[in-house]
C-alpha positions, 0 to 999 in steps of 0.5 A: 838520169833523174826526171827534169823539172821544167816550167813553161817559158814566158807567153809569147818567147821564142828561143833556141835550145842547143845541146852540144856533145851529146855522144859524150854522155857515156852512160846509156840510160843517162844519154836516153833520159836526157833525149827523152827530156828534151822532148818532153820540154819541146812538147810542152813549149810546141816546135813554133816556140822552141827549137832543140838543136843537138849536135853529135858524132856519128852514133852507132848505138840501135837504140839511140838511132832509134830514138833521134830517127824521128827527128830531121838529122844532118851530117856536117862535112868538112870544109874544102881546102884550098 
């Protein structure tokens, strides 16, 4: 995956970033280089203004593990039948 490109956000902004499948980037380096992205840009625009949220299947890969461990994960349940 080829380095992203970013600007800082407008002075004063808030947003949500959010990120949905990110277990269907099939390509190791490409999903690693997105992960990688995502930090960059929370560190440049600091957790007060921006929020990154990333949803995926339960991963199994060590490396990638490795990589999101630092970083509050939940696992969503199903919902209760009647």
């Amino acid at each position: 995956m080829r380095e992203m490109s970013y600007k800082k956000g407008a002075n004063g902004s808030r947003f949500v970033l959010f990120v949905d499948g990110l277990d269907e980037i099939t390509n190791k380096e490409n999903r690693d280089g997105l992960i990688d992205n995502l930090k960059n840009i929370q560190e440049i625009e600091g957790p007060q203004r921006l929020r990154v949220l990333v949803t995926s299947r339960t991963e199994t890969n060590a490396s990638i593990i490795a990589k999101i461990a630092q970083y509050p994960c939940y696992e969503l349940l199903p919902l209760l039948k009647n």
